[in-house]
DRENRO-183650 format. One line per 10 residues: number of its first residue (from 1); their letters; for each residue x, y, z of C-alpha. Coordinates in pm, 1 decimal. Layout:
N
NUM> a> X,Y,Z | ...;
//
This chain:
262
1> xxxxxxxxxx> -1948.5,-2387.4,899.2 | -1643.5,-2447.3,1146.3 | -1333.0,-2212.4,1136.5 | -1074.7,-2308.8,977.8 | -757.4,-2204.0,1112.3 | -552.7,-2513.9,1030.2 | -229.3,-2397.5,883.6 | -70.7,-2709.0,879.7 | 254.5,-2711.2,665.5 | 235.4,-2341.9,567.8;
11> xxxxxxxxxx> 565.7,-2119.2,589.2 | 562.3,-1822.8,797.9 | 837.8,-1526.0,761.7 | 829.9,-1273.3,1095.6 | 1040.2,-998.2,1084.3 | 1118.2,-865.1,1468.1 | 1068.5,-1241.6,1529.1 | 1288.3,-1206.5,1867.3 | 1051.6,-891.6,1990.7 | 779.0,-925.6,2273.2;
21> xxxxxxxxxx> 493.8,-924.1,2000.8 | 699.0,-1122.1,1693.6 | 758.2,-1444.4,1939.2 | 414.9,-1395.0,2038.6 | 226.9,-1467.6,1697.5 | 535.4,-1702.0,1603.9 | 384.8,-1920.6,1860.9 | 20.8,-1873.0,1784.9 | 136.3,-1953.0,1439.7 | 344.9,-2270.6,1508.6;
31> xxxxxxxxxx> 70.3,-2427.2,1759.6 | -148.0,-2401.7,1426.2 | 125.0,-2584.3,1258.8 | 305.1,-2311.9,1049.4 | 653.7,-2320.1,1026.6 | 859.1,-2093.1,1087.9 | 1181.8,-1839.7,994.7 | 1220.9,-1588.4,1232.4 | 1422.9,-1247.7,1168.7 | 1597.7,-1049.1,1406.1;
41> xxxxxxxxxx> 1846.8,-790.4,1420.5 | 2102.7,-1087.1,1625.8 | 2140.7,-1452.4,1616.0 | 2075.9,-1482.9,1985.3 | 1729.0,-1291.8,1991.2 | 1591.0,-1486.4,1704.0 | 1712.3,-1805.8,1902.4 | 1512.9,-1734.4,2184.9 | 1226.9,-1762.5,1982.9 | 1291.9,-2052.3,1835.2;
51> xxxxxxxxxx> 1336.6,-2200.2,2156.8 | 1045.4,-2070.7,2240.4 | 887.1,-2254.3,1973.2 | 1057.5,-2634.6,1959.4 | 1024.9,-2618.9,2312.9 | 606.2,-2652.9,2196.6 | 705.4,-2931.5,1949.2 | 707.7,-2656.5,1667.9 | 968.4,-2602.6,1394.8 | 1167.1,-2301.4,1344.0;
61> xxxxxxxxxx> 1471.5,-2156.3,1179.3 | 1648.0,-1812.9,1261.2 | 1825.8,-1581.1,1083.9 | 1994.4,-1237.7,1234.6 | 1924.5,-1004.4,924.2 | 1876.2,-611.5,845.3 | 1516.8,-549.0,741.7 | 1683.6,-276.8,581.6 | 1916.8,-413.2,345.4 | 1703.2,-579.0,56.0;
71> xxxxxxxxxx> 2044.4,-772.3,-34.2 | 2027.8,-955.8,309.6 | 1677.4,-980.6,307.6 | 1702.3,-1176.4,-47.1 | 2028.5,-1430.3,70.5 | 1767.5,-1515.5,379.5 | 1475.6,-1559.5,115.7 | 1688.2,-1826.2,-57.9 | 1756.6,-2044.9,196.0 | 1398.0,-2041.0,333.4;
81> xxxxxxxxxx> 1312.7,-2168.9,-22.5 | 1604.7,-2420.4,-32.8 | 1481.9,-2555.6,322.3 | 1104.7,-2526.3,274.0 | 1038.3,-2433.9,-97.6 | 772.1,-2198.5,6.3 | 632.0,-1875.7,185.8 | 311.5,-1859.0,263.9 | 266.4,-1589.1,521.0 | 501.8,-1288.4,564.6;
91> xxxxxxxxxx> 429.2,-1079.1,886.7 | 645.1,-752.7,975.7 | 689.9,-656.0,1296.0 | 1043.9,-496.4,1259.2 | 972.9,-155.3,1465.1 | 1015.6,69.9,1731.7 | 1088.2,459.1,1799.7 | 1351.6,602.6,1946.7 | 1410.6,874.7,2223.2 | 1532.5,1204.6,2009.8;
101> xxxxxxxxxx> 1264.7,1111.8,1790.0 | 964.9,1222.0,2078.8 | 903.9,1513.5,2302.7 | 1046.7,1501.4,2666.8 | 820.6,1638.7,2943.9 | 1077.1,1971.6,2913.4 | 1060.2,1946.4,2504.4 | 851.7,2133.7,2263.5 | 801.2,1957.7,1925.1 | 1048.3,2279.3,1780.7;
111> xxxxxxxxxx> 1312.9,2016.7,1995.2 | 1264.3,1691.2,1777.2 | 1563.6,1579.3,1623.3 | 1527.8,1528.6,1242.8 | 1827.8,1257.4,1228.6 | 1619.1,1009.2,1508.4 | 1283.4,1116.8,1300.7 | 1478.3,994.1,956.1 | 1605.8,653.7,1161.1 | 1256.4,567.7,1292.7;
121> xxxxxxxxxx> 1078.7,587.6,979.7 | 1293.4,445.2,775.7 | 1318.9,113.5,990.3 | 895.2,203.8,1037.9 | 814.5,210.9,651.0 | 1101.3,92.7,426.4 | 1124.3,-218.0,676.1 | 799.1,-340.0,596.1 | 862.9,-212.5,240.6 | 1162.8,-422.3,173.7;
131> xxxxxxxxxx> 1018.4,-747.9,306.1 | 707.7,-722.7,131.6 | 927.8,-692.2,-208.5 | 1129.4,-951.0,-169.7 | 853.0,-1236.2,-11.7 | 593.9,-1118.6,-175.4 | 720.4,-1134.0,-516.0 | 794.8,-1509.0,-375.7 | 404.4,-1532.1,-345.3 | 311.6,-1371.1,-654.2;
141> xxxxxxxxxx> 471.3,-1643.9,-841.6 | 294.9,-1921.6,-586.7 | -13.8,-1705.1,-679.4 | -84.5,-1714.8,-291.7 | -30.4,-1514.9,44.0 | -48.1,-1340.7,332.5 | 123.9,-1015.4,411.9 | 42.8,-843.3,754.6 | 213.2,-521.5,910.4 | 203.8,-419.1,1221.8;
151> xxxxxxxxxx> 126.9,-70.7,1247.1 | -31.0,141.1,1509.8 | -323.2,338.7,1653.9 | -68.2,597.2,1584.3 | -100.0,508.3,1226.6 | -461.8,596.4,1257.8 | -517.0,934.9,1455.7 | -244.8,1183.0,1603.1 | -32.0,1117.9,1929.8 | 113.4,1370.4,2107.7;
161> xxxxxxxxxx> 490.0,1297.3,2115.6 | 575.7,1118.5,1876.0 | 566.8,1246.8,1541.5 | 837.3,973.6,1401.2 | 625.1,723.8,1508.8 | 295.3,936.7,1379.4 | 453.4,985.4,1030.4 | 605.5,578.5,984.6 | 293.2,365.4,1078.6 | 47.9,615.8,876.2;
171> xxxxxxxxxx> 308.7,525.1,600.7 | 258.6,180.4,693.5 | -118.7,180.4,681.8 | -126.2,358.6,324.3 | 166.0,102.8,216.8 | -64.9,-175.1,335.6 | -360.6,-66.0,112.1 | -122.0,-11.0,-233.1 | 11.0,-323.0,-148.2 | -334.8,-492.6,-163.0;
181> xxxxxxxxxx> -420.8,-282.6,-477.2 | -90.5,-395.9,-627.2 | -61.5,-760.0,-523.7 | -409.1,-809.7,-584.2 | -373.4,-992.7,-928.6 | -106.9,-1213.9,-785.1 | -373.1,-1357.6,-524.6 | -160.0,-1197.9,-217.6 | -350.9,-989.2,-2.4 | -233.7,-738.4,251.3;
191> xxxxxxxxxx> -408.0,-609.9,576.7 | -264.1,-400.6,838.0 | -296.9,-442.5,1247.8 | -331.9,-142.9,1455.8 | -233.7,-220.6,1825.2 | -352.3,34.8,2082.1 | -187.6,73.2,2439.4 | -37.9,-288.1,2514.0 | 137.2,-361.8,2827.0 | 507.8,-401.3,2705.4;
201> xxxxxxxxxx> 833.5,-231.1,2749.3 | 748.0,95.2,2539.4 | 446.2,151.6,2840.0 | 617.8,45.2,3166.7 | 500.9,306.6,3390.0 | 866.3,434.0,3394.5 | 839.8,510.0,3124.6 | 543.2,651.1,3118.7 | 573.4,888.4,3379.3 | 942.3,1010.1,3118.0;
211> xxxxxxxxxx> 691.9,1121.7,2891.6 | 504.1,1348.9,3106.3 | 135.5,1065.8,3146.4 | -10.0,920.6,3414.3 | -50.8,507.3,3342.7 | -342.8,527.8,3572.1 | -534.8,790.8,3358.8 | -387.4,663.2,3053.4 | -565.1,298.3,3114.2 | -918.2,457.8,3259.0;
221> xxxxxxxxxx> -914.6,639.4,2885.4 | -922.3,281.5,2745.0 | -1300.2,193.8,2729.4 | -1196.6,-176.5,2815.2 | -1006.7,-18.7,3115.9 | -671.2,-265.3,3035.8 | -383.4,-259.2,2823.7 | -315.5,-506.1,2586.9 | -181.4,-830.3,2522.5 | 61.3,-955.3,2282.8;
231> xxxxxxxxxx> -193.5,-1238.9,2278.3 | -430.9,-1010.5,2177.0 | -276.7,-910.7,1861.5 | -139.2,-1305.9,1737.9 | -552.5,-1401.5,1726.1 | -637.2,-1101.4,1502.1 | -239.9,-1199.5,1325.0 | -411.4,-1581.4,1309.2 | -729.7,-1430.3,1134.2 | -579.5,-1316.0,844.1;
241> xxxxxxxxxx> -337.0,-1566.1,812.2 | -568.4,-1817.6,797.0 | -821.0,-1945.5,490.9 | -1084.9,-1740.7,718.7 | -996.0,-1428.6,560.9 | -919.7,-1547.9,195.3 | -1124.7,-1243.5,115.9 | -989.0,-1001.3,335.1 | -738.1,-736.2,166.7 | -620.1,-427.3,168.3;
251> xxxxxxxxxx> -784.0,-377.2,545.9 | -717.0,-247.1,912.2 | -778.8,-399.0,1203.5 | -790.5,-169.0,1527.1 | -692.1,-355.1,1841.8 | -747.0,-80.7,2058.5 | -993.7,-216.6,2309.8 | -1221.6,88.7,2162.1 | -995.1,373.1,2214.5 | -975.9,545.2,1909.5;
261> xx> -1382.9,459.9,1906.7 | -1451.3,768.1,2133.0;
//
C-alpha cells in the first residue's frame, strides 16, 4: 500500500508560525497542499512565512496573536472559519525559555529566578493549552483532527540548566496524552514531538559555550554525531498529520538522533 500523505485542501493552524521550526513544517505542510494560518507574536514575523510559502505556490494567511489570551486566540479562530470553514490540523510550536529562567556557568540552581520560571511555563504549557481548547473544540464538532505539540527531549529526561524548560515540556507531554484520552470520542487525536539538540539559535556555539558546554562534546554525545534539522522534525510533523497515522494518539515521538537511547 502507498503512503498517503496527500493533504490536499486540509486547514492547518501553527502557532510560532514565524519561528525557525513553525515556517519549517508550514512549508512541508503547504507543498502537501494544506493551507495555511500562521500565528505569531507580530504581523511582520508571521508574514515572512507566508512569503515563504506563496513564494512555493502555497496559500497562507497570518495573524499576529497571543497564544496566551484565549479571547484572541478565539477572534483568530473565527475568521479562519469565515475564510476556510474548517481546521483540520492544529500544530503548537509557540515556545522558548528565557535567560533568568537557567543556570549561568557562575549560577547554582538556588540562583533561578521564580518570575522567568512562571513566564516560561506558562507560554510552555498554557500556550499549547489554550490553542488546543479553542481548535480543537472546532474539530470535535467536525468529528476530525490533528493536534501536535512540540515539546522536548527535555520533556522526557532531566537537563541540567534549565528547570523552566524541564518543568513546561514534561507538562506538555502529560497534556498531550489527556488530550488524546479526552478528545478521543470526538475523533481528534493528539501526539507530542520531542526534538533533541537541533542546530538553531538556542545552540549556536555562543551560546553554548554561555552555558558552561562544549558544542564539540555536546554533538559526539549524539549517537548520530549531528544536530538536527528543522527538516527533521516537519517529516515526523507530516506523519501525524497525515491519514498515515489515523490511528496514532496520545503518543511521543523522540527526534533525538538516539540520544536519550543511551
Amino acid at each position: 500500500m502507498k503512503p498517503n500523505f496527500n493533504l490536499n485542501d486540509k486547514v492547518a493552524v501553527i502557532t510560532g508560525g514565524g519561528g525557525a521550526l513553525g515556517s519549517c513544517i508550514a512549508k512541508s505542510l503547504s507543498e502537501s497542499g494544506v493551507k495555511i494560518a500562521i500565528l505569531d507574536l507580530t504581523e511582520e514575523s508571521a508574514q515572512k512565512t507566508i512569503d515563504l510559502i506563496e513564494s512555493n505556490g502555497g496559500e497562507a494567511i497570518g495573524f499576529a496573536s497571543n497564544v496566551l489570551s484565549k479571547d484572541s486566540i478565539k477572534k483568530i479562530s473565527q475568521e479562519i472559519i469565515a475564510k476556510w470553514g474548517r481546521v483540520d490540523i492544529l500544530l503548537n510550536a509557540a515556545g522558548g525559555n528565557m535567560k533568568g529562567a537557567t543556570i549561568a556557568v557562575d549560577q547554582t540552581i538556588f540562583d533561578l529566578s521564580i518570575e522567568d520560571f512562571k513566564q516560561v511555563t506558562e507560554l510552555n504549557l498554557n500556550g499549547s493549552v489554550i490553542p488546543s481548547l479553542v481548535f480543537g473544540e472546532i474539530m470535535a464538532q467536525q468529528k476530525s483532527g490533528s493536534i501536535i505539540n512540540i515539546s522536548s527531549i527535555a520533556g522526557l529526561v532531566g537537563l541540567s540548566n534549565c528547570s523552566a524548560y524541564n518543568a513546561s515540556k514534561g507538562g506538555v507531554r502529560l497534556l498531550t496524552k489527556n488530550i488524546a484520552v479526552e478528545y478521543g470520542d470526538f475523533n481528534v487525536r493528539c501526539n507530542s514531538i520531542h526534538p533533541g539538540f537541533m542546530a538553531t539559535n538556542m545552540n549556536d556555539p555562543k551560546v553554548i559555550a554561555e552555558r558552561g558546554r562544549d558544542i564539540n562534546a555536546l554533538t559526539d554525545a549524539i549517537p548520530l554525531k549531528r544536530m538536527g534539522t528543522a527538516e527533521d522534525i516537519a517529516n515526523c510533523a507530516l506523519f501525524l498529520a497525515s491519514d498515515e497515522s489515523v490511528y496514532v494518539t496520545g503518543s511521543e515521538y523522540t527526534v533525538d538522533a538516539g540520544l536519550t537511547a543511551k
